[in-house]
N, C-alpha and C positions, 0 to 999 in steps of 0.2 A: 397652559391652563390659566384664564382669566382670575381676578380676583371679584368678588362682591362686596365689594367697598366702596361703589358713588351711587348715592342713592337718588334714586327717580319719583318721581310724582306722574301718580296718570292722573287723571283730571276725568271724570266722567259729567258731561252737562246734557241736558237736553230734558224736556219736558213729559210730566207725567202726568199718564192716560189714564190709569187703573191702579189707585191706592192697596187696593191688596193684592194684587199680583208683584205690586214694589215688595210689598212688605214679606211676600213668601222667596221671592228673589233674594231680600236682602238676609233673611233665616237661613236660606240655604245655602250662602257664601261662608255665614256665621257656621253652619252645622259642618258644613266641607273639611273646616280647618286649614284650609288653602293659604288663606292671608297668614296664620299660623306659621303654616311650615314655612311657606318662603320669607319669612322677614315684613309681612305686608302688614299696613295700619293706619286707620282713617286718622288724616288730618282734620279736618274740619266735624264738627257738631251739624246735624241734620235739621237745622234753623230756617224759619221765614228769612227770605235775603233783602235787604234794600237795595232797590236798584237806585242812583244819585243822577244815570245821563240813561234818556231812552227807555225803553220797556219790555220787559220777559213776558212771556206767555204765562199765564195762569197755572199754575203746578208744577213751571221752570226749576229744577233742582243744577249745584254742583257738588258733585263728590270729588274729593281728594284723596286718595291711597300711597301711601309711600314705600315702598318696596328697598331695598338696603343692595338693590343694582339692576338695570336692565333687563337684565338674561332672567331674574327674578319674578320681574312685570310681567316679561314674554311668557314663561315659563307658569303662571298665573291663567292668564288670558287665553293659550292657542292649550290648555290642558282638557284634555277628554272629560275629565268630570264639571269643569266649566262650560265648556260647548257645546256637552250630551245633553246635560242633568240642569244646569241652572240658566246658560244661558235663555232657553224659551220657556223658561219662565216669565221674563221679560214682556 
C-alpha cells in the first residue's frame, strides 16, 4: 500500500467559451465535495493574469488544484461523478 504523502498540482489552462457554464462546472465540483474528500484545493485565486512575454486568448484562464498525492489527482479526475455529472458541463 502506497502512502499519500507527495502532493501534486494539476494545472488546468485553456480558454473560456461560456462564462456560465464555467460558473456551473465550477459549483458543481464545489457541490461534489470531491476536492473535499481527497485532500484537493485551489492554489491560485480566479484573477485577470498578466501575461509579460506573448499573448492568451481573450478568457485564457489557469487553475491550480493541489491534491496531497497522485492516486488522489487520478482518483478525482477518471471518478464517475466527475466524468458523468460535471465533466460536460464544461
Amino acid at each position: 500500500a502506497s502512502t499519500c504523502d507527495q502532493p501534486v498540482l494539476m494545472v488546468v489552462s485553456g480558454p473560456t467559451h461560456d462564462r456560465a457554464r464555467m460558473l456551473a462546472y465550477g459549483r458543481a465540483i464545489a457541490e461534489s465535495g470531491l476536492y473535499r474528500q481527497l485532500g484537493g484545493y485551489y492554489v491560485n485565486l480566479f484573477a485577470p493574469q498578466e501575461i509579460f512575454e506573448g499573448a492568451a486568448p481573450a478568457g485564457y484562464i489557469n487553475i491550480i488544484v493541489r491534491f496531497p498525492c497522485l492516486a488522489n489527482a487520478r482518483a478525482f479526475w477518471n471518478s464517475k461523478v466527475y466524468q458523468q455529472q460535471i465533466l460536460p458541463l464544461r
